[in-house]
C-alpha positions as CSV (number, residue, x, y, z in Angstrom):
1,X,102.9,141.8,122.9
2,X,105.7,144.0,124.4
3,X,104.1,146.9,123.7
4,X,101.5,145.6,125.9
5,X,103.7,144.0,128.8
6,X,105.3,147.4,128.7
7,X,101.9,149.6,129.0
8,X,100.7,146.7,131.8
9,X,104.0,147.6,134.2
10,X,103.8,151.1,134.1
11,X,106.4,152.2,131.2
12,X,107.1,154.4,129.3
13,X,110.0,155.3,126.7
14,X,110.3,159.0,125.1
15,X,112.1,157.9,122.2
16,X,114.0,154.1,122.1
17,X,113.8,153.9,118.4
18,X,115.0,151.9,115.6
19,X,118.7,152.4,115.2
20,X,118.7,152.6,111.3
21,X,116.8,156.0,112.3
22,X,118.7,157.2,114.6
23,X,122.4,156.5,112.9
24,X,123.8,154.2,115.3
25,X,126.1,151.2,114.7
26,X,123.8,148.1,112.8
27,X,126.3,145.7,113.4
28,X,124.7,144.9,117.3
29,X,121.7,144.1,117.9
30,X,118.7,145.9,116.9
31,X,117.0,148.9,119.1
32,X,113.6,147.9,120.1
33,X,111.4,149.2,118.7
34,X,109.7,152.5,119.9
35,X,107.6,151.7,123.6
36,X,105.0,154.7,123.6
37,X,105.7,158.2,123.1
38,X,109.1,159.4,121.1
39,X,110.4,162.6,122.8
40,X,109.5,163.9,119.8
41,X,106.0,163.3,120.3
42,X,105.9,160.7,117.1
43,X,104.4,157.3,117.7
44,X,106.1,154.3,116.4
45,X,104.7,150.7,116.1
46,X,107.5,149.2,113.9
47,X,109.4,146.3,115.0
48,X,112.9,145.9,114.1
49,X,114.3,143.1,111.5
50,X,116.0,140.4,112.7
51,X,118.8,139.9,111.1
52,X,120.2,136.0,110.0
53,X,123.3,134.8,111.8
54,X,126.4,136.3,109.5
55,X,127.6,132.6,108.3
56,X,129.8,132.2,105.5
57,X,128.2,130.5,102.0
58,X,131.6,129.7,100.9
59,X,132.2,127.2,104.2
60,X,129.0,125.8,105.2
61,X,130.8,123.2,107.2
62,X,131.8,125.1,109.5
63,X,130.3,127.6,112.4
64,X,131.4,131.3,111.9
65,X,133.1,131.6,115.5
66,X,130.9,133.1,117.5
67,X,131.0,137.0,118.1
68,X,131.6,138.8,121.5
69,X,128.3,139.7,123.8
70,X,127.0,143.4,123.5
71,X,128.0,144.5,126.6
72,X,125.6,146.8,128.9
73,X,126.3,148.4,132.0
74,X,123.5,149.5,134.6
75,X,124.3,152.2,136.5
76,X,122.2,152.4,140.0
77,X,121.5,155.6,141.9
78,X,123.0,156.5,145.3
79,X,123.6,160.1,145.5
80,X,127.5,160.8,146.3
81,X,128.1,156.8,146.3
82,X,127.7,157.1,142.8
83,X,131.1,158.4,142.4
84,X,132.2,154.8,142.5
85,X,131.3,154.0,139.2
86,X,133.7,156.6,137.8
87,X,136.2,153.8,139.1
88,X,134.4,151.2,137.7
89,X,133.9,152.4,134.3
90,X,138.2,153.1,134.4
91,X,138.6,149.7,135.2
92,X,136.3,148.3,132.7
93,X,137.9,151.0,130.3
94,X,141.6,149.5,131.6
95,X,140.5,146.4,130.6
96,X,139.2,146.6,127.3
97,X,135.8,146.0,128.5
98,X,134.0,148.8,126.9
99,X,130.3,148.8,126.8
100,X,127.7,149.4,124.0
101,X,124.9,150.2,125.8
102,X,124.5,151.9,129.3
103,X,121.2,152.5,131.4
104,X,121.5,154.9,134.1
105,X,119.4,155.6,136.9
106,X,120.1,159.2,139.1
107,X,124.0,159.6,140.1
108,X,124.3,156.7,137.4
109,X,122.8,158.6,134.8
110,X,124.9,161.3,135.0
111,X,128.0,159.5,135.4
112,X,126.9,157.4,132.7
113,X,126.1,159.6,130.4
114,X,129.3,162.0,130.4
115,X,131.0,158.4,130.1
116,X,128.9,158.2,126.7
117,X,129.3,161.7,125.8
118,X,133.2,161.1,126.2
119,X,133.5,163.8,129.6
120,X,134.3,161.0,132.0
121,X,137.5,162.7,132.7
122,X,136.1,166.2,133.2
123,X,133.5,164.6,135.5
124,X,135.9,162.8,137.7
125,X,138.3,166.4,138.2
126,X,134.7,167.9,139.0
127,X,134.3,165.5,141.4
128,X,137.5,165.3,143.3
129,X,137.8,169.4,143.3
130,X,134.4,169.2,145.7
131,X,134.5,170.9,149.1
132,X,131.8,171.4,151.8
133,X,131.9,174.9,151.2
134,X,131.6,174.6,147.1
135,X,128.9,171.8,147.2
136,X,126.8,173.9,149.4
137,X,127.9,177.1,146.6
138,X,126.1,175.3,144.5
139,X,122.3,175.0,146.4
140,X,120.3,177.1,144.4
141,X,117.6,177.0,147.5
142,X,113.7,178.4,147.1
143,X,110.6,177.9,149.4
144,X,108.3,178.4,145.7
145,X,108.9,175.3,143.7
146,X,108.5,171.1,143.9
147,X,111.8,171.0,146.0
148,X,114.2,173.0,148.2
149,X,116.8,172.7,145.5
150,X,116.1,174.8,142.2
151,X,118.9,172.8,140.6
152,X,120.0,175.7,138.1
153,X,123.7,175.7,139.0
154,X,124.4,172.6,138.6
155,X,122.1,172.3,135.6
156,X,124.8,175.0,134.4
157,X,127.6,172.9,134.7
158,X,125.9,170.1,133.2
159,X,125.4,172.3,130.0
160,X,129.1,173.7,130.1
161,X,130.6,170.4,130.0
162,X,128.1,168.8,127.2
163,X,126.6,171.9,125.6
164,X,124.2,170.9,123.3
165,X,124.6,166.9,122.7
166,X,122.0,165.0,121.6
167,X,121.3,161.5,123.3
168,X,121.0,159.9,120.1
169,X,124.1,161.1,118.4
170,X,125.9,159.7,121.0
171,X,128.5,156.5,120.3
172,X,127.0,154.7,122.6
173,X,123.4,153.4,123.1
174,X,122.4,155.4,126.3
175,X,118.8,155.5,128.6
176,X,118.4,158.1,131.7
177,X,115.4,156.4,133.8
178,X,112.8,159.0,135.4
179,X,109.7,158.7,137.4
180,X,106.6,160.8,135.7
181,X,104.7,162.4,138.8
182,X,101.3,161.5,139.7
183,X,101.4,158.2,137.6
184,X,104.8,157.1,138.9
185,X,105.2,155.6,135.3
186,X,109.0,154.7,134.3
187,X,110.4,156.8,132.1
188,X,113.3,156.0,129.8
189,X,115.0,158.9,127.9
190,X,116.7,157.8,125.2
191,X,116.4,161.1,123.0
192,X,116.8,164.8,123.2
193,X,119.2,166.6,125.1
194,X,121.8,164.5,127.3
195,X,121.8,167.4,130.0
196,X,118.0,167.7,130.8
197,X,117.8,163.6,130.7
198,X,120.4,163.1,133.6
199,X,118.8,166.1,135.4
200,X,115.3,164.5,135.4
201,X,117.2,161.0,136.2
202,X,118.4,162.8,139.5
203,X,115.5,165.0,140.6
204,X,115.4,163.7,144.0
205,X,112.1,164.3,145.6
206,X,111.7,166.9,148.0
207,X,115.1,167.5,147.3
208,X,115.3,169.0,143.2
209,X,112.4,170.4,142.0
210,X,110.5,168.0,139.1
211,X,111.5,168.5,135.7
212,X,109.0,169.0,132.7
213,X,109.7,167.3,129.4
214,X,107.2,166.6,126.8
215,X,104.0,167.5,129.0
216,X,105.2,165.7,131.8
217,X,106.6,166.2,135.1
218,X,110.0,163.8,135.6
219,X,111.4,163.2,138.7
220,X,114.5,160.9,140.5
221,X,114.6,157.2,138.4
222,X,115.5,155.3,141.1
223,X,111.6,155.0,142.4
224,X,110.5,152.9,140.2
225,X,113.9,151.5,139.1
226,X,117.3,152.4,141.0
227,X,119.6,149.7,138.8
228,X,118.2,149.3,135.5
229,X,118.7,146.2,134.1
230,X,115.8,145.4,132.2
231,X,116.5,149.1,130.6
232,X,119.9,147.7,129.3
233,X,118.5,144.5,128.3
234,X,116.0,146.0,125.9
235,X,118.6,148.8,123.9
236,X,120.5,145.6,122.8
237,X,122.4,144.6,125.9
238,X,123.4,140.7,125.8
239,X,125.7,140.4,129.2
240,X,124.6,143.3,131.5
241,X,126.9,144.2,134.3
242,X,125.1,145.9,137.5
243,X,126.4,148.5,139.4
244,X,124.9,148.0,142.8
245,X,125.8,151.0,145.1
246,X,123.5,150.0,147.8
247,X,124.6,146.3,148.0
248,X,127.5,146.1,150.4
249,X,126.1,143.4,153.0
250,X,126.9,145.9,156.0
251,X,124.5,148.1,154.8
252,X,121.6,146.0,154.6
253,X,118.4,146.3,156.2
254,X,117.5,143.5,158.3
255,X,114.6,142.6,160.9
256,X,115.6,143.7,164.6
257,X,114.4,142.7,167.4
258,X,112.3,143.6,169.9
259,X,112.8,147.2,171.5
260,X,112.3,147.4,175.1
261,X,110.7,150.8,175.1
262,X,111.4,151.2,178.7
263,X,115.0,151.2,178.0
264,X,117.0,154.2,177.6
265,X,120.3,153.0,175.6
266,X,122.8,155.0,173.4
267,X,121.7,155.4,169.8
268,X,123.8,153.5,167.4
269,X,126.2,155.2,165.5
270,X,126.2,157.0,162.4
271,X,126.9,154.9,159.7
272,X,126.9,157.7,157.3
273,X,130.2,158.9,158.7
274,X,130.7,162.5,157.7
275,X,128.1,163.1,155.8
276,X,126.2,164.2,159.1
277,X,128.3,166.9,158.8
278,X,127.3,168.3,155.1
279,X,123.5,167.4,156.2
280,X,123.6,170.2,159.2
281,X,125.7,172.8,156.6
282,X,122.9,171.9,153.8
283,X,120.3,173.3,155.7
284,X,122.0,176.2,157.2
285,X,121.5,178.7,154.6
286,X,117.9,178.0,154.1
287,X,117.5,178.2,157.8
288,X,118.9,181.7,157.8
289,X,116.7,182.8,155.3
290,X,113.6,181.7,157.2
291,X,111.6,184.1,159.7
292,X,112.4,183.3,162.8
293,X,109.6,181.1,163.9
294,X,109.7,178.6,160.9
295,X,113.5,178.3,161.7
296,X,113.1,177.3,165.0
297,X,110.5,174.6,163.4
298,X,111.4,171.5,161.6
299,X,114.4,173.1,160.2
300,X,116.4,173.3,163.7
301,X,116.7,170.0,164.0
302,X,119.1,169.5,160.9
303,X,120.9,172.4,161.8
304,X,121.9,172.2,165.6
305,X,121.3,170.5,168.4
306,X,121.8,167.3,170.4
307,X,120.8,164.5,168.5
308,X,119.3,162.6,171.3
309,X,116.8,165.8,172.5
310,X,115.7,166.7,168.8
311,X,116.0,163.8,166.7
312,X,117.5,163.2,163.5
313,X,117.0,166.7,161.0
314,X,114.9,167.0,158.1
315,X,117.8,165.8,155.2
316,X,119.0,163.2,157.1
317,X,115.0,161.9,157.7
318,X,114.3,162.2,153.6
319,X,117.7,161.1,152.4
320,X,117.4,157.9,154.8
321,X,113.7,157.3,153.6
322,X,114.4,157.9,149.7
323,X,117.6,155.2,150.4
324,X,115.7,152.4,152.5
325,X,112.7,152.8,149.7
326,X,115.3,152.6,147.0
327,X,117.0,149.4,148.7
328,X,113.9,147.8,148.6
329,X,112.9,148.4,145.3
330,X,116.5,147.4,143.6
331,X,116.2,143.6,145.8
332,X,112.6,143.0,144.2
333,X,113.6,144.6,140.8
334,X,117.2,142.7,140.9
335,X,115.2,139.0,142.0
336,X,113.3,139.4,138.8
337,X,115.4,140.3,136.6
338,X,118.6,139.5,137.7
339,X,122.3,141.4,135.7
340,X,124.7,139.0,134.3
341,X,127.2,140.0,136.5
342,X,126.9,142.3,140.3
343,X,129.8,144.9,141.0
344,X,128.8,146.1,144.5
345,X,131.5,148.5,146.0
346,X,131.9,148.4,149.7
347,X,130.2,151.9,150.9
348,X,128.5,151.0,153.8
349,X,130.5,153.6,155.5
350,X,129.8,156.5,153.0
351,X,126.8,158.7,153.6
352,X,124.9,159.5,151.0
353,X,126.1,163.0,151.2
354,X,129.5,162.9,151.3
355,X,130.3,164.4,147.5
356,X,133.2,166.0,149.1
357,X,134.8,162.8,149.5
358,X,135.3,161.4,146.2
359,X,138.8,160.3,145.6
360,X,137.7,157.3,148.2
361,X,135.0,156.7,146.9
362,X,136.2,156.2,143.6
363,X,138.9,153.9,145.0
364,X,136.3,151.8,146.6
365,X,134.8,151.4,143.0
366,X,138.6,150.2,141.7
367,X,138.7,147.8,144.2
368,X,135.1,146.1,143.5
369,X,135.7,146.2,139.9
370,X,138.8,144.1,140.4
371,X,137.3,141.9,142.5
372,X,135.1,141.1,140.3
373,X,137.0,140.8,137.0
374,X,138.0,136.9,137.3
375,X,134.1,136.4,137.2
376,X,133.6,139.0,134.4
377,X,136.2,137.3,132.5
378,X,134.6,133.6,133.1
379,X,130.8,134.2,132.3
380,X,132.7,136.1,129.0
381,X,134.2,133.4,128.4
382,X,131.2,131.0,128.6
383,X,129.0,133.0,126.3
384,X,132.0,132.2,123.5
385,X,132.2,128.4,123.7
């Protein structure tokens, strides 16, 4: 019946297995079973055992006191906002909170999945050493692929920091979520290597070029599913805590009203704060590689220029696009299959951009996370009495 809900909603999982074959901790509960192809191309219709409630013969009279929820975290895209759940996680970590099973989806992915692959802390010096100059170091750029970002160098640096590990050898039950191209199936990676899952999780559109794996062509998670929940939910998760970077109520869209079209008025301000900046400098050396009459095209915009004459440039129209879509997507996904528990960090003000300004952003993370522990602690609490 699953196997059927799952082929009826468009997903697909390269490799959620059993976890007696994989070598993962039995004492949780079971992996489901496999959902379509294994990355290893196997097929696997086998359903888990459930196992009976661990009771004591020697006491029937009395309840074994009930065990502690399998705690999963669902980590949401958001480009550089996603440095906010490095703070999360710490906190979490802080407080003995540790989960067994995280579901990333983009930025969350990759955050997640050095968390699993114990790199959190090499991450988070990565991300506080960024500068404009070094994050636009690191654009591989081409005019001859499925985006203007080859994505090699920091595929590089992905592969330094976790050479060679395995998803399924990691401590911790872990998904990436992708998008297959063409289909726009959702694709959950839950074996092979941890470096090409998280950079087929964050293939942004027009942005990375699309990744192959297995015969088909990944790309960003977080169109189909930018907090992943019901991912979470499905490796074993009992209380799943969200990670909503796009939820801070400033940030929401809305219905506005009329426009008077006859009325000239100041545009509103940025809201992105300086990532405008780093979207003008991410263009710039493409632009200089470009003959002269394609640079003056729709590349000049991003690049220089009054806003108010040429209109907003060419990253800032397909990072704003991918983030209202993703919104959108993550309220409908969210309404049907709501997390236990919502952190959202207040980021209105950071642009989707701003890598470069991590240390803040990974405050702003902090601060959520400890808003929301008296509520972690309750619902917890709850699931023991």
């Amino acid at each position: 019946m699953l196997d059927q809900i799952f082929r009826l909603a468009g997903i697909i999982d390269l490799g959620v297995t059993d976890a007696d074959k994989t070598g993962t901790d039995n004492t949780g509960p079971e992996r489901a079973g496999s959902r379509g192809e294994t990355v290893n191309g196997e097929e696997s219709g086998e359903r888990p055992e459930q196992e009976m409630p661990n009771i004591s013969l020697h006491d029937a009279g009395k309840r074994a006191a009930p065990a502690a929820p399998q705690l999963g975290l669902a980590l949401g895209g958001g480009a550089a906002r996603g440095w906010a759940h490095i703070g999360v996680i710490k906190v979490l970590a802080r407080e003995g909170l540790r989960p067994a099973v995280i579901a990333g989806t983009s930025i969350g992915a990759v955050v997640g999945g050095c968390y699993a692959a114990g790199r959190l802390s090499e991450l988070e010096a990565f991300a506080r050493s960024l500068t404009k100059r070094r994050i636009v170091s690191l654009m591989d750029f081409h005019l001859n692929g499925s985006g203007l970002l080859g994505g090699d160098r920091l595929q590089k640096l992905l592969h330094e920091h976790l050479g060679p590990t395995q998803i399924e050898d990691l401590p911790i039950r872990f998904a990436a979520v992708a998008t297959e191209l063409g289909s726009g199936h959702e694709v959950w990676l839950t074996r092979g290597p941890l470096a090409e899952a998280l950079r087929a999780s964050y293939a942004l559109p027009g942005v990375f070029d699309a990744i192959r794996v297995r015969g088909r062509w990944l790309m960003d998670g977080a169109l189909v599913n930018p907090i992943p929940v019901t991912t979470a939910r499905v490796l074993g998760a009992e209380a799943v805590i969200a990670v909503n970077l796009n939820g801070d109520p400033r940030a929401r869209a809305a219905i506005m009203p009329a426009i008077d079209l006859d009325t000239e008025d100041d545009p509103p301000a940025d809201a992105s704060g300086s990532g405008d900046s780093l979207r003008r400098s991410f263009f710039a050396p493409l632009q200089n590689a470009l003959p002269a009459t394609l640079a003056a095209g729709p590349f000049s915009a991003s690049v220089s220029g009054p806003r108010r004459e040429r209109g907003p440039g060419l990253a800032t129209v397909l990072m704003d696009a991918f983030n209202i879509t993703q919104d959108r997507i993550a309220r409908s996904r969210l309404a049907g299959d709501p997390p236990d528990i919502t952190i959202s960090p207040r980021l209105a003000r950071v642009g989707l951009f701003d890598f470069d300004n991590a240390a803040e952003i990974i405050e702003l993370g902090v601060r959520a996370t400890e808003r929301a522990l008296p509520d972690i602690e309750e619902y917890l609490t709850g699931r023991l009495t």
